[in-house]
C-alpha angles and dihedrals in degrees: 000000000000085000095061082034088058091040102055090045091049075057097037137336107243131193114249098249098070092037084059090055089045112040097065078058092071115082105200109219141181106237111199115213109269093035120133124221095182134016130210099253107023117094101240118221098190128065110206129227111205120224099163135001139036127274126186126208104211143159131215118209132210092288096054091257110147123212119197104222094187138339118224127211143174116323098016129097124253127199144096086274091174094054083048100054094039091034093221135125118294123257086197129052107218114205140146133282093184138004105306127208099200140167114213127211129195104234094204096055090045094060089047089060094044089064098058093043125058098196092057085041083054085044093059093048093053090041087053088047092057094051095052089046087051096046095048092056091049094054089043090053098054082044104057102008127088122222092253087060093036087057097037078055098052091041090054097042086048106021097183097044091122089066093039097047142027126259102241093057078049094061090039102054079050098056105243137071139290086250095052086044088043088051095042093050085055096052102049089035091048091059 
């Protein structure tokens, strides 16, 4: 528990008490690569805090392409959080790309909870917060980076992602293809 302990304080520091009301909440699983947390179509009920591994959001379009939205790793939270707000079907499908060490948490009863006490209420705002900080650098990094600095920023954020994932989900997280990626690792390892 002092993980999600650690986790929830690097959100929010909250008093005892209400950590006390959410922690038996969390249900710790062992996630086998491959495993989906969340399919496109199916309306999720957990939202995922990552302890070890690696998970992808992605969508596959009409021609079977996939494109990687996000990769979660430790310490993050994975999910379709906007199918869970809204309870409605995901637009991403969320699995595994390891072995994955994970604590699960029912939406619906969090926000229950976040209705009778004010310092999980203040939790969710700052959780929320972070998200929105997270998805606006991502969008202004597609926007103004190159694929040589987006991957120099991924490799950086997760310096060993190379031995975790496979080339190819890296190039596609990053928006070009495995021979771009392929092209772009030659030329910074060459110098």
């Amino acid at each position: 528990m002092s993980f999600l302990v650690n986790f929830i304080n690097r959100i929010k520091t909250v008093p005892e008490e209400s950590l006390n009301k959410l922690l038996p909440l969390f249900e710790y699983k062992l996630l086998a690569k491959g495993e989906r947390i969340a399919e496109i179509g199916e309306i999720p009920s957990d939202l995922v805090i990552i302890e070890t591994g690696v998970i992808r959001s992605f969508y596959t379009d009409e021609k079977g392409k996939e494109y990687i939205n996000h990769l979660f790793t430790p310490y993050n939270a994975s999910g379709s959080l906007a199918a869970l707000i809204l309870d409605k079907p995901s637009r991403l499908t969320y699995e595994c790309l390891s072995n994955c060490k994970v604590y699960t948490l029912n939406f619906k009863d969090f926000k229950d909870l976040t209705i009778t006490d004010t310092e999980l209420s203040n939790l969710y705002v700052a959780f929320l917060e972070l998200v929105f900080l997270i998805l606006e650098l991502k969008i202004f990094d597609l926007s103004v980076l190159n694929a040589t600095e987006r991957y120099l920023k991924i490799k950086e954020q997760i310096p060993n992602i190379e031995n975790l994932i496979p080339q190819y989900h890296i190039a596609s997280y990053l928006n070009i293809t495995p021979v771009q990626l392929s092209r772009i690792r030659k030329t910074i390892y060459s110098k």
